[in-house]
PyMOL commands that place a pseudoatom at each C-alpha (Angstrom):
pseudoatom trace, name=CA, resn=UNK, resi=1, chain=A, elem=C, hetatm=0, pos=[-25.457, -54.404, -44.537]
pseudoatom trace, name=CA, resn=UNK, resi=2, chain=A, elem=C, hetatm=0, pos=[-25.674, -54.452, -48.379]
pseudoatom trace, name=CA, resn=UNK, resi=3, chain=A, elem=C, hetatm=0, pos=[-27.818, -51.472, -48.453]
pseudoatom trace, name=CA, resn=UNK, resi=4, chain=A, elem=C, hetatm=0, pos=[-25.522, -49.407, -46.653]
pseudoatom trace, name=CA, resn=UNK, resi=5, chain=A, elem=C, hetatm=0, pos=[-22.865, -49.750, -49.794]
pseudoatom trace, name=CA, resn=UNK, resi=6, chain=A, elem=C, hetatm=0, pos=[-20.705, -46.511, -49.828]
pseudoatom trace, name=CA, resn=UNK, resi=7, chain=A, elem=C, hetatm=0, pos=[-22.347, -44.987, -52.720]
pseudoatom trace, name=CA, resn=UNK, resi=8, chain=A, elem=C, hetatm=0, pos=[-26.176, -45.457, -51.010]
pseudoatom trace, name=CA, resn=UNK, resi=9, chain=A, elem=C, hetatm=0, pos=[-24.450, -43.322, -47.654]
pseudoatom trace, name=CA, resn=UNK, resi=10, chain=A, elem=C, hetatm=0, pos=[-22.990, -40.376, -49.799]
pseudoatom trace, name=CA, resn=UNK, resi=11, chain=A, elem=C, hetatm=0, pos=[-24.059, -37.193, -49.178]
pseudoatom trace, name=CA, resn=UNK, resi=12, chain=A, elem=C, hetatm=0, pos=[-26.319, -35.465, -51.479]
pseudoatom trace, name=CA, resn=UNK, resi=13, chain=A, elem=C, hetatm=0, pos=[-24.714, -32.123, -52.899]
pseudoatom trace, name=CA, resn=UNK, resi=14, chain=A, elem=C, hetatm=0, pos=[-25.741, -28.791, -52.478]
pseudoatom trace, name=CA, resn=UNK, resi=15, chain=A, elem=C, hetatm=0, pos=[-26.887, -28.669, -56.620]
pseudoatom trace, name=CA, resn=UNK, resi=16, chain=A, elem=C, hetatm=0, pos=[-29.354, -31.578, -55.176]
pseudoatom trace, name=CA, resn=UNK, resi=17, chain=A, elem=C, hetatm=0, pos=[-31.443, -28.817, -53.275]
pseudoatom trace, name=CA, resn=UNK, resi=18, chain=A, elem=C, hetatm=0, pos=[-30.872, -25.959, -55.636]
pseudoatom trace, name=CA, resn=UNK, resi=19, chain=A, elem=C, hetatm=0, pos=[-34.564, -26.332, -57.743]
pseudoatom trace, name=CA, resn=UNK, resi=20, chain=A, elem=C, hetatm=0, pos=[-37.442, -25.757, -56.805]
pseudoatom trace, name=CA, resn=UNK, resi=21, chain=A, elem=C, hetatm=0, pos=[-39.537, -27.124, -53.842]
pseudoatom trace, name=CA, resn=UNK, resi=22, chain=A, elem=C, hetatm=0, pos=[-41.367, -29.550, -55.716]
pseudoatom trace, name=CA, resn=UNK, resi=23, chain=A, elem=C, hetatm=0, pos=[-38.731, -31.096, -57.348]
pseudoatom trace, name=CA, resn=UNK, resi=24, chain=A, elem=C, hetatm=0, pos=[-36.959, -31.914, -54.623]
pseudoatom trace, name=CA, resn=UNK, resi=25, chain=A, elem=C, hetatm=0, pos=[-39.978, -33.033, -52.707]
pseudoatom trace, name=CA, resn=UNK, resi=26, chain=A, elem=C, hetatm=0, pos=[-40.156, -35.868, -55.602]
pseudoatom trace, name=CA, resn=UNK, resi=27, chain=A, elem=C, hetatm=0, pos=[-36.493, -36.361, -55.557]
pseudoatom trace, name=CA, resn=UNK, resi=28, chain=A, elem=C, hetatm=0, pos=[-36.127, -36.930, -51.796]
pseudoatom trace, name=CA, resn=UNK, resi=29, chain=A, elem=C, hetatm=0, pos=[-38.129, -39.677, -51.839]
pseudoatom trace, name=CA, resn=UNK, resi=30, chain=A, elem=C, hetatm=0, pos=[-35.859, -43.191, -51.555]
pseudoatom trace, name=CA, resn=UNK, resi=31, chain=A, elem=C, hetatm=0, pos=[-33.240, -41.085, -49.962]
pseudoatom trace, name=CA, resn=UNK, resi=32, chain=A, elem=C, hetatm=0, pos=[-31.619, -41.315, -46.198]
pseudoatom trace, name=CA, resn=UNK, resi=33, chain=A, elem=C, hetatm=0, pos=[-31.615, -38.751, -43.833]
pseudoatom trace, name=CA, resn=UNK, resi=34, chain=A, elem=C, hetatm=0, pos=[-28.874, -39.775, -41.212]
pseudoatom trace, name=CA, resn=UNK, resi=35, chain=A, elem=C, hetatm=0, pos=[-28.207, -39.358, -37.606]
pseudoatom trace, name=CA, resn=UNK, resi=36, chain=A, elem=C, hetatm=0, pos=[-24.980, -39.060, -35.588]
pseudoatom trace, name=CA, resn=UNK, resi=37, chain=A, elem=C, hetatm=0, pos=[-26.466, -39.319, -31.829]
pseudoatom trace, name=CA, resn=UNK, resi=38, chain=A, elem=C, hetatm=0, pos=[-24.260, -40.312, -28.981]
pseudoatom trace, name=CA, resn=UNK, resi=39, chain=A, elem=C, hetatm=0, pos=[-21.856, -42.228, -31.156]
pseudoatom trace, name=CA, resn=UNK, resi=40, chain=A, elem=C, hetatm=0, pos=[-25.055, -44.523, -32.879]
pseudoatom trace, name=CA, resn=UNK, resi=41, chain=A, elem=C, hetatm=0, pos=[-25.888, -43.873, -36.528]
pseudoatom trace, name=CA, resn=UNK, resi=42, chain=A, elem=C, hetatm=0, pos=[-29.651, -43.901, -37.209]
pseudoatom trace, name=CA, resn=UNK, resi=43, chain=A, elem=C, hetatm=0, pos=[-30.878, -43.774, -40.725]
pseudoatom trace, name=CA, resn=UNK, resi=44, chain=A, elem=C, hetatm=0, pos=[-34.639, -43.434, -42.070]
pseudoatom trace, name=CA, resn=UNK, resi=45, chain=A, elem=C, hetatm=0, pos=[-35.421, -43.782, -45.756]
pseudoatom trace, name=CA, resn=UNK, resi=46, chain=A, elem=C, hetatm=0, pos=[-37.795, -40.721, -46.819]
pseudoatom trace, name=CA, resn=UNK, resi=47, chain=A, elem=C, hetatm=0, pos=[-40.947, -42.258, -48.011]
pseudoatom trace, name=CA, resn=UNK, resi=48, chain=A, elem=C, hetatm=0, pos=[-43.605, -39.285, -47.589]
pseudoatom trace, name=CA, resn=UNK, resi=49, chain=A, elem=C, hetatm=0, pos=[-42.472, -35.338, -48.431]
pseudoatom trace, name=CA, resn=UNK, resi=50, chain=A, elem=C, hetatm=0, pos=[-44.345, -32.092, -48.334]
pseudoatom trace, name=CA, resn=UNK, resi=51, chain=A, elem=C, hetatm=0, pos=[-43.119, -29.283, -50.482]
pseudoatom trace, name=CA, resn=UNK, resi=52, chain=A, elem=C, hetatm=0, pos=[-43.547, -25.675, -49.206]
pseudoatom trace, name=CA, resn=UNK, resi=53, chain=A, elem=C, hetatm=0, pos=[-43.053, -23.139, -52.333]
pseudoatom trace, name=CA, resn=UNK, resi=54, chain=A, elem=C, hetatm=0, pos=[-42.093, -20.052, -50.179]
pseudoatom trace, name=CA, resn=UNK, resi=55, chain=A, elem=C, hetatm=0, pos=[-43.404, -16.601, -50.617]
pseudoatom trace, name=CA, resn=UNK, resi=56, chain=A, elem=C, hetatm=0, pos=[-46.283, -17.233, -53.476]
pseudoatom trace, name=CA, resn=UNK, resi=57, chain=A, elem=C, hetatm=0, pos=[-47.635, -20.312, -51.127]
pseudoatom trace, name=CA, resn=UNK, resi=58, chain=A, elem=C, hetatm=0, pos=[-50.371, -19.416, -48.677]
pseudoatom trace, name=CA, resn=UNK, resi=59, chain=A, elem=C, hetatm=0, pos=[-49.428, -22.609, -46.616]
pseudoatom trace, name=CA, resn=UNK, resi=60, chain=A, elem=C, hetatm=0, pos=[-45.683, -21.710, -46.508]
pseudoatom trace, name=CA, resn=UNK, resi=61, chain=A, elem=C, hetatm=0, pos=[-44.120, -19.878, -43.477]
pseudoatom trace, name=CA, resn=UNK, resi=62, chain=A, elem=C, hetatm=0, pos=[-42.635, -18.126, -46.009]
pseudoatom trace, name=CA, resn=UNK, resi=63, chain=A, elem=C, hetatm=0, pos=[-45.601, -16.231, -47.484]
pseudoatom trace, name=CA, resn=UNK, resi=64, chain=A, elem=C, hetatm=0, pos=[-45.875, -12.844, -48.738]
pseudoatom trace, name=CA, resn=UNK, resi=65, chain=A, elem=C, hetatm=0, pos=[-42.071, -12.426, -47.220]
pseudoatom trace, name=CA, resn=UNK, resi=66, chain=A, elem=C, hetatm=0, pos=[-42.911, -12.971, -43.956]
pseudoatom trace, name=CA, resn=UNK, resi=67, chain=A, elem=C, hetatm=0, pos=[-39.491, -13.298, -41.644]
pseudoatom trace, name=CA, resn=UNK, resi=68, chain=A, elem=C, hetatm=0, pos=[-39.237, -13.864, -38.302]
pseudoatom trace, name=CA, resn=UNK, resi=69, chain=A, elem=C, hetatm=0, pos=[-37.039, -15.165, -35.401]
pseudoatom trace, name=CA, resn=UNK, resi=70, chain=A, elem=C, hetatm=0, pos=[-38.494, -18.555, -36.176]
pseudoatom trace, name=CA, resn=UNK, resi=71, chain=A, elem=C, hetatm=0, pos=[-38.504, -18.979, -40.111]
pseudoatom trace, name=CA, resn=UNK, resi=72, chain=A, elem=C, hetatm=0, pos=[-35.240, -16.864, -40.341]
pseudoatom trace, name=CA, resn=UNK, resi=73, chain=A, elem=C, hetatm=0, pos=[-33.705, -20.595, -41.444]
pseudoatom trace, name=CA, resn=UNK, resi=74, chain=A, elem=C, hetatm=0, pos=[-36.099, -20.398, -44.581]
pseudoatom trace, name=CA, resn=UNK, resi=75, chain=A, elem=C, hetatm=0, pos=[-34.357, -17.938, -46.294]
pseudoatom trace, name=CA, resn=UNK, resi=76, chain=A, elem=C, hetatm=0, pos=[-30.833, -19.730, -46.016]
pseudoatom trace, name=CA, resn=UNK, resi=77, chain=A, elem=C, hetatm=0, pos=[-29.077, -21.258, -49.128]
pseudoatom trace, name=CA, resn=UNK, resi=78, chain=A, elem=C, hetatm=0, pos=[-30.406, -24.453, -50.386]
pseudoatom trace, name=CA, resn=UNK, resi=79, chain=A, elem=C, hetatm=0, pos=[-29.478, -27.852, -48.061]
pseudoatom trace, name=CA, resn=UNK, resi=80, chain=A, elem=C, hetatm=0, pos=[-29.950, -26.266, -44.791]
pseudoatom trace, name=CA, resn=UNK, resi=81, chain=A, elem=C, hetatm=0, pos=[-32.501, -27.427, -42.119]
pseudoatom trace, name=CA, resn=UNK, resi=82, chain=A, elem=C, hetatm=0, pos=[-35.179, -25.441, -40.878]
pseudoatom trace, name=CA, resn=UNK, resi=83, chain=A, elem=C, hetatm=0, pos=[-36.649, -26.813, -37.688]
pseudoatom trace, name=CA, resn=UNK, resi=84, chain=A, elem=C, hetatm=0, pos=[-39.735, -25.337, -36.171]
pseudoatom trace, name=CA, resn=UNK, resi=85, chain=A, elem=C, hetatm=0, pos=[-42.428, -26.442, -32.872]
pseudoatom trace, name=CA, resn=UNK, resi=86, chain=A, elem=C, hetatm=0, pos=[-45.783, -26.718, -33.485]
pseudoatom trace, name=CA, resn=UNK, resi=87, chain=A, elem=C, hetatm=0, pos=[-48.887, -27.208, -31.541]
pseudoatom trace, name=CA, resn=UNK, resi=88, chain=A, elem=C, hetatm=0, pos=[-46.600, -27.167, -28.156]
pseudoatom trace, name=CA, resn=UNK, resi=89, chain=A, elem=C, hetatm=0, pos=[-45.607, -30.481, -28.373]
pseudoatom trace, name=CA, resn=UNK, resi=90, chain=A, elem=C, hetatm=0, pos=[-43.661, -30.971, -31.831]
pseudoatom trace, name=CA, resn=UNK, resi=91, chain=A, elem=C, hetatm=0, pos=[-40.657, -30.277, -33.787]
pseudoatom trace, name=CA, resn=UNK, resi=92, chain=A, elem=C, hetatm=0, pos=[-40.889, -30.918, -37.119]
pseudoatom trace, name=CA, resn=UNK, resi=93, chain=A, elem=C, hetatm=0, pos=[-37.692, -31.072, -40.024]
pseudoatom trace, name=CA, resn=UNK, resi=94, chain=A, elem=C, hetatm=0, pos=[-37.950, -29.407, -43.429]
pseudoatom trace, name=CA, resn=UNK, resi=95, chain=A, elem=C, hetatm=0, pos=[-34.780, -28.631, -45.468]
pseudoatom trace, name=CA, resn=UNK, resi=96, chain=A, elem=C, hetatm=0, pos=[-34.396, -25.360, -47.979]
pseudoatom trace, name=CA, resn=UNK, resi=97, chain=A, elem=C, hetatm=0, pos=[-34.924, -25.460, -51.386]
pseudoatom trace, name=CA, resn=UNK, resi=98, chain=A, elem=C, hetatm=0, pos=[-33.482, -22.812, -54.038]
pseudoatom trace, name=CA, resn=UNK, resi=99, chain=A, elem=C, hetatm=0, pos=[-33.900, -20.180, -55.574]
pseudoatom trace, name=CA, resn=UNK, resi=100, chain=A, elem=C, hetatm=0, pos=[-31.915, -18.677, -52.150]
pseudoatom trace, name=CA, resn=UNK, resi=101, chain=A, elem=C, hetatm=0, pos=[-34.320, -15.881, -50.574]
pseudoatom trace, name=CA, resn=UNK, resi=102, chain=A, elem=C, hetatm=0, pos=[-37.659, -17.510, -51.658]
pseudoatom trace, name=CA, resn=UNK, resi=103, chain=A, elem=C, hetatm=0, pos=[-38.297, -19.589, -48.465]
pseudoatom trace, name=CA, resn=UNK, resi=104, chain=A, elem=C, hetatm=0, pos=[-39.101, -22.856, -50.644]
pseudoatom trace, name=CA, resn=UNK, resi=105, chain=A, elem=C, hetatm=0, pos=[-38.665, -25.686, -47.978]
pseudoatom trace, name=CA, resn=UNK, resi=106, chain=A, elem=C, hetatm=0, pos=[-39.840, -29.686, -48.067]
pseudoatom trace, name=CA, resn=UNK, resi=107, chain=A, elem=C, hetatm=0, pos=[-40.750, -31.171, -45.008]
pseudoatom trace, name=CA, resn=UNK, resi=108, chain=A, elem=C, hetatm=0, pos=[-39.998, -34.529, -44.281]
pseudoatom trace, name=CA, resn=UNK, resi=109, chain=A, elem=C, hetatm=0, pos=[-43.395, -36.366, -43.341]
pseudoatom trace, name=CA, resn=UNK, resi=110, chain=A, elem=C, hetatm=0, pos=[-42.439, -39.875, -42.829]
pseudoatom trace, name=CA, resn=UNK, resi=111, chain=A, elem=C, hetatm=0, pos=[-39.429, -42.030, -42.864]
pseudoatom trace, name=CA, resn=UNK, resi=112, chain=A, elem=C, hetatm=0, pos=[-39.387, -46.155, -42.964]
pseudoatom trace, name=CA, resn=UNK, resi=113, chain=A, elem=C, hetatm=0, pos=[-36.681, -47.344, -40.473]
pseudoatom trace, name=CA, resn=UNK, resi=114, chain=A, elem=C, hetatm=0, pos=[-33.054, -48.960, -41.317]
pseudoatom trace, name=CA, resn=UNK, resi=115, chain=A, elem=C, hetatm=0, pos=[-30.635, -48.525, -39.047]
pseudoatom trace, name=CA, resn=UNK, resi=116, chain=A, elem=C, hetatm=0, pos=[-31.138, -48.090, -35.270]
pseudoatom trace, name=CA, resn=UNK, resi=117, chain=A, elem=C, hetatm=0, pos=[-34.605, -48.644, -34.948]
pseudoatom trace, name=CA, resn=UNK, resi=118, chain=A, elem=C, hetatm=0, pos=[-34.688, -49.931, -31.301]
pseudoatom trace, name=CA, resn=UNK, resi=119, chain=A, elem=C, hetatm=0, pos=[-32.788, -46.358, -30.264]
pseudoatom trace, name=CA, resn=UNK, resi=120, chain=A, elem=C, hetatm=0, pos=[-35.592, -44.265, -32.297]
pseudoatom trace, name=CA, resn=UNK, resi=121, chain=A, elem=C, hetatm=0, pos=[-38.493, -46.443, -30.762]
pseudoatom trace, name=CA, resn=UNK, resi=122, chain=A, elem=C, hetatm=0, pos=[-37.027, -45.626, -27.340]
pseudoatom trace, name=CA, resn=UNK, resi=123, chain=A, elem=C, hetatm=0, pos=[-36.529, -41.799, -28.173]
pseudoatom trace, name=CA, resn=UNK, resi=124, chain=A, elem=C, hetatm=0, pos=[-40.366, -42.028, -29.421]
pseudoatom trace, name=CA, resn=UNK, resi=125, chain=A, elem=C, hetatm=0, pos=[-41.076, -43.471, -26.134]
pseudoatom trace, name=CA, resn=UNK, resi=126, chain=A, elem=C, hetatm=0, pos=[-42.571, -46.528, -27.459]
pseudoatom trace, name=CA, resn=UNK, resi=127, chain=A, elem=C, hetatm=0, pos=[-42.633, -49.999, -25.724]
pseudoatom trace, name=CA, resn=UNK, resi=128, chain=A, elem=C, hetatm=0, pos=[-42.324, -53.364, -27.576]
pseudoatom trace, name=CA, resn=UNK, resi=129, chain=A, elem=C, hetatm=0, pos=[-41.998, -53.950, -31.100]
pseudoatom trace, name=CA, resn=UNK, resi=130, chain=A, elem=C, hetatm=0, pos=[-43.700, -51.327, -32.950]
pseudoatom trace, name=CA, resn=UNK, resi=131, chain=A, elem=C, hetatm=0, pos=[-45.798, -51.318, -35.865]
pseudoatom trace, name=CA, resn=UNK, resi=132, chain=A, elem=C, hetatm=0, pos=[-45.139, -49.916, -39.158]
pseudoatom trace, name=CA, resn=UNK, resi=133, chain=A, elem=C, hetatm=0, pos=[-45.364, -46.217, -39.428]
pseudoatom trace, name=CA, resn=UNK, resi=134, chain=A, elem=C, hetatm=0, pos=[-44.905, -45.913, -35.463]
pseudoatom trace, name=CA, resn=UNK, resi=135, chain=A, elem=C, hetatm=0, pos=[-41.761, -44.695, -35.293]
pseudoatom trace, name=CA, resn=UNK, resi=136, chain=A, elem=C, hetatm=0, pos=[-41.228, -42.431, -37.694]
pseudoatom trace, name=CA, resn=UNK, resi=137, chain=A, elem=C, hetatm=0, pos=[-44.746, -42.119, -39.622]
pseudoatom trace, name=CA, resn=UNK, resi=138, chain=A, elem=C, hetatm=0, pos=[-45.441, -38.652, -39.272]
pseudoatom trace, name=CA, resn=UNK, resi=139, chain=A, elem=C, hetatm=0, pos=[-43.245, -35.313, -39.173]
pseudoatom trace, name=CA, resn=UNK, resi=140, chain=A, elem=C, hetatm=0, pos=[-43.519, -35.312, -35.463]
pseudoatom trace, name=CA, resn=UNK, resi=141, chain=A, elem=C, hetatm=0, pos=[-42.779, -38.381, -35.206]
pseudoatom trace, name=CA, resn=UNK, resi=142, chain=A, elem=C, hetatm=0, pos=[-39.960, -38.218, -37.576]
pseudoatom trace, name=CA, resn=UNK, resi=143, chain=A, elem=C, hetatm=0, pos=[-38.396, -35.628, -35.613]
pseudoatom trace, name=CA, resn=UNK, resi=144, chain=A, elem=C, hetatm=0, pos=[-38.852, -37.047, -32.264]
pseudoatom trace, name=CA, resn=UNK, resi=145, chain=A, elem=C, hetatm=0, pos=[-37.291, -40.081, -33.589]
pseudoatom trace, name=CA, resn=UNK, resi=146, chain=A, elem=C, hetatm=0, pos=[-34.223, -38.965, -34.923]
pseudoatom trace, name=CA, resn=UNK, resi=147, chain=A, elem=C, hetatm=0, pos=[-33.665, -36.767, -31.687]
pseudoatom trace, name=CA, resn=UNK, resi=148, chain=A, elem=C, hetatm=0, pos=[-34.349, -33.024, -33.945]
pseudoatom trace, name=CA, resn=UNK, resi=149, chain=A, elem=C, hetatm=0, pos=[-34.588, -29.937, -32.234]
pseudoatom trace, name=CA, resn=UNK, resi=150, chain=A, elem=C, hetatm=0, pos=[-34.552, -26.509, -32.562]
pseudoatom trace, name=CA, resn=UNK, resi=151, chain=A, elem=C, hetatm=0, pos=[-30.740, -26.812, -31.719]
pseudoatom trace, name=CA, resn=UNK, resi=152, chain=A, elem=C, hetatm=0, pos=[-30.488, -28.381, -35.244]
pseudoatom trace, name=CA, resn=UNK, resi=153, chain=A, elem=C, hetatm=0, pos=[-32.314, -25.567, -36.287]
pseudoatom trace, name=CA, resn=UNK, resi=154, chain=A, elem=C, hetatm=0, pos=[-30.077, -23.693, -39.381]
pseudoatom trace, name=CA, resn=UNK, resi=155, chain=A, elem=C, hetatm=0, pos=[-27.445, -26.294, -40.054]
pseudoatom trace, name=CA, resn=UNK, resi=156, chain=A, elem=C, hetatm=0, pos=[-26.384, -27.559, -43.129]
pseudoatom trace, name=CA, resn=UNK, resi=157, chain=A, elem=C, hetatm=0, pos=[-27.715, -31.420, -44.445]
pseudoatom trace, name=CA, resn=UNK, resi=158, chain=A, elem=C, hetatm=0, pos=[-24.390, -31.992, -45.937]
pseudoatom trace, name=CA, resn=UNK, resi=159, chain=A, elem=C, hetatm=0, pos=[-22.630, -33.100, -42.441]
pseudoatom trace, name=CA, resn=UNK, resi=160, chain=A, elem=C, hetatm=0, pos=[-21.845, -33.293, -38.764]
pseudoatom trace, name=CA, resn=UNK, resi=161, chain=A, elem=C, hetatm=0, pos=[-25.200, -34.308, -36.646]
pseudoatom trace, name=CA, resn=UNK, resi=162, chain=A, elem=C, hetatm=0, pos=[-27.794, -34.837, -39.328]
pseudoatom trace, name=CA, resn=UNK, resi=163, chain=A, elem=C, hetatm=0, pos=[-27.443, -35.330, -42.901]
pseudoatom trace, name=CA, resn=UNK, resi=164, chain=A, elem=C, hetatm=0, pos=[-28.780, -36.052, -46.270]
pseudoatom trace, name=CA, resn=UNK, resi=165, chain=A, elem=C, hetatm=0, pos=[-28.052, -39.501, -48.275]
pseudoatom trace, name=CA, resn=UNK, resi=166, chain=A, elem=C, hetatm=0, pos=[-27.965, -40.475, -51.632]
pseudoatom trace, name=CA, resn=UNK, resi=167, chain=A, elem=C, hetatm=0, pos=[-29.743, -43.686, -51.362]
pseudoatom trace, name=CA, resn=UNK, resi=168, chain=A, elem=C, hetatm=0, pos=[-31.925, -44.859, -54.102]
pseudoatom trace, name=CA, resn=UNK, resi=169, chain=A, elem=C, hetatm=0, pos=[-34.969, -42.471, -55.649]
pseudoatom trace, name=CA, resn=UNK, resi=170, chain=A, elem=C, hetatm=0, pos=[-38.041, -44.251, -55.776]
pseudoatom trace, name=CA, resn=UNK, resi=171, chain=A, elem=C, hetatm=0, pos=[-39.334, -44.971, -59.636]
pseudoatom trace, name=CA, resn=UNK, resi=172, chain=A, elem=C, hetatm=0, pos=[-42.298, -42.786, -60.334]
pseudoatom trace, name=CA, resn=UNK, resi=173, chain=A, elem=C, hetatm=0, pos=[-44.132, -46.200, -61.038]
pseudoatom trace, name=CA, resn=UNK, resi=174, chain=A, elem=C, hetatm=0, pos=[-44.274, -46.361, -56.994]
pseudoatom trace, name=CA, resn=UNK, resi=175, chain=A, elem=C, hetatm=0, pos=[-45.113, -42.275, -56.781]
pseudoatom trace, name=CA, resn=UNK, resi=176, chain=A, elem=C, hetatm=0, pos=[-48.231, -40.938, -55.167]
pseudoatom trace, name=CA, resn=UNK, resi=177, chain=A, elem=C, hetatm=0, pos=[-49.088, -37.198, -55.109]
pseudoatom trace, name=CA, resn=UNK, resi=178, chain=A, elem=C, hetatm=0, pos=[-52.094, -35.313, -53.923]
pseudoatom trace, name=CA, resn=UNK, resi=179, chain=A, elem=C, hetatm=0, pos=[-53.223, -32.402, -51.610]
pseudoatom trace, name=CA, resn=UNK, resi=180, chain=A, elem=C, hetatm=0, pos=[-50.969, -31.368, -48.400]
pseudoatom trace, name=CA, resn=UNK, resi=181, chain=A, elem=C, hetatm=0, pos=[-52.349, -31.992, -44.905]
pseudoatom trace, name=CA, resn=UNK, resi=182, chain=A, elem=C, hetatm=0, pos=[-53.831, -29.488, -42.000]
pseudoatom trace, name=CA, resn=UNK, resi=183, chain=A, elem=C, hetatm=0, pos=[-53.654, -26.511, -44.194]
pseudoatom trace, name=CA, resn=UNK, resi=184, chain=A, elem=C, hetatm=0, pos=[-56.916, -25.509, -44.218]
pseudoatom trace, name=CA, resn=UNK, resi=185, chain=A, elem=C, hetatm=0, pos=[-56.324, -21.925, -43.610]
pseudoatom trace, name=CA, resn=UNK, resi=186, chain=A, elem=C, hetatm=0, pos=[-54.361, -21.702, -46.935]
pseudoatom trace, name=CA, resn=UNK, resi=187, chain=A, elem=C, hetatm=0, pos=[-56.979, -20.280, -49.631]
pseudoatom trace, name=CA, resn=UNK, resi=188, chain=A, elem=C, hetatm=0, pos=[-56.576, -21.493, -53.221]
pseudoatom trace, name=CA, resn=UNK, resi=189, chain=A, elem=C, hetatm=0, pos=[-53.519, -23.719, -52.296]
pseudoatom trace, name=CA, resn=UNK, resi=190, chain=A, elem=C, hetatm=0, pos=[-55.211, -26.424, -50.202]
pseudoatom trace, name=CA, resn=UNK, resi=191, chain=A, elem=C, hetatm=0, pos=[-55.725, -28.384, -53.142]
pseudoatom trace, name=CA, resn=UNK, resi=192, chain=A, elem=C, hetatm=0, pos=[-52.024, -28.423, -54.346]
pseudoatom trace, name=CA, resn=UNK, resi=193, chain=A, elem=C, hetatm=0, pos=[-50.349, -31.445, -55.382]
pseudoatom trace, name=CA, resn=UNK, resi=194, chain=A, elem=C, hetatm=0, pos=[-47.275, -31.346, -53.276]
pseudoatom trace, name=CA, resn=UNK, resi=195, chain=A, elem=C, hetatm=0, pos=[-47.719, -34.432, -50.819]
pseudoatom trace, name=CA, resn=UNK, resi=196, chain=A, elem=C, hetatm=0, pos=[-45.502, -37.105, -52.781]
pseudoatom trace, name=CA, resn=UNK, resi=197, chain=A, elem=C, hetatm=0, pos=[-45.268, -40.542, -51.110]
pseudoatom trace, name=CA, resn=UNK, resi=198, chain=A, elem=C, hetatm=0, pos=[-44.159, -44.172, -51.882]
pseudoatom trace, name=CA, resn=UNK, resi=199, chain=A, elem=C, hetatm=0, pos=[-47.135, -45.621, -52.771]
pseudoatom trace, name=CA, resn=UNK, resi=200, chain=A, elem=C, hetatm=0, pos=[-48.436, -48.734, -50.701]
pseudoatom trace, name=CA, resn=UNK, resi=201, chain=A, elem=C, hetatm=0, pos=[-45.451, -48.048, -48.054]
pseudoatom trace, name=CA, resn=UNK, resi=202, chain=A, elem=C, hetatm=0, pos=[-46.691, -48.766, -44.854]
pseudoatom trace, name=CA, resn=UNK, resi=203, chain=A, elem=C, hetatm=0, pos=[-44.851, -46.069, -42.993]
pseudoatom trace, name=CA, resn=UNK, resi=204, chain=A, elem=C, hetatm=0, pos=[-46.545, -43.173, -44.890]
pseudoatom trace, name=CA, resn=UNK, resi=205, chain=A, elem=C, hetatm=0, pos=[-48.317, -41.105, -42.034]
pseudoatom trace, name=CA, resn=UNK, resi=206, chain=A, elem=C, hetatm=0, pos=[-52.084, -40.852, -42.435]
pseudoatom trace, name=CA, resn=UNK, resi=207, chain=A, elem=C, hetatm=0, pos=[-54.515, -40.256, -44.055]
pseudoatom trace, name=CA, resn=UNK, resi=208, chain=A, elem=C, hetatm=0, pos=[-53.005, -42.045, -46.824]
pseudoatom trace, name=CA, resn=UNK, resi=209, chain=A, elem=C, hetatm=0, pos=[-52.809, -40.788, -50.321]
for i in range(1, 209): cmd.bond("trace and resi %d" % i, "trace and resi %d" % (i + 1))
show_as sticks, trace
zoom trace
């Protein structure tokens, strides 16, 4: 398949996480995060992010320093996962940002499907064809999707099981930022800019920017 050429599928370097949050929030957009499952390759292309600046961001599991058992993977070096279960019923994927120690994360919100769709429908528990935005529009969804656990929970996006893509960054033309969702709770940062989607993509998760 032509977009699968060899320089779409290679891996994004360690230097690509190494900035802040936001930045790579923007970046990741247009990229491929990759599964190796049970000897079937499943690829989504990122088209809705949420950046999580770390300890000076009220919404971040990170805040004020705060480390535990289950954001210990926050505070790794930049291009690792950090995979945490919410609401007793979802995993959801982020992946470190630098500066290392700050906790700066982006979560991966929603992902169009390219490669092994029928496989992440099925893992989603879905019957028939589905509709945009159904498999993978949403970070649970997302997760379930690609099979992401807490198992995955600390390894690096560079290789093995799950990994990061260089595929092609969306033009900031076809950018859409605004407000992060559910985080209600977080004071004076509920109204940062630092959900960035494709614009009129139909696998963004709502509500839609």
């Amino acid at each position: 398949m032509s977009q699968f050429a060899a320089d779409t599928l290679a891996t994004l370097p360690p230097s690509f996480f190494d900035r802040p949050a936001s930045e790579v929030a923007r970046a990741l957009l247009g990229r491929y995060l990759v599964r190796e499952l049970e000897g079937e390759r499943l690829v989504l292309r990122v088209v809705e992010t949420e950046a999580y600046l770390g300890m000076e961001d009220r919404a971040s599991h990170a805040w004020a320093g705060r480390r535990t058992p289950r954001n210990e993977s926050l505070y790794l070096p930049p291009g690792h996962a950090y995979v945490y279960f919410i609401y007793g019923m979802h995993f959801c994927l982020n992946v470190t940002t630098g500066p290392v120690g700050a906790g700066g994360a982006v979560l991966f919100r929603a992902g169009e499907p390219l490669l092994g769709e029928e496989t992440m429908a099925r893992l989603r528990g879905l019957v028939g064809r589905p509709k945009p935005g159904a498999v993978a529009g949403g970070p649970g969804k997302l997760a379930r999707a690609l099979g992401v656990d807490r198992a995955l929970d600390g390894s690096r996006l560079a290789c093995g099981e799950l990994w990061l893509a260089e595929g092609s960054e969306v033009p900031a033309e076809q950018l859409v930022v605004g407000p992060r969702v559910g985080i209600d709770y977080a004071g004076e940062a509920v109204g940062w800019p630092l959900r960035f989607a494709e614009r009129a993509n139909r696998h963004v998760s709502r509500p839609r920017l």
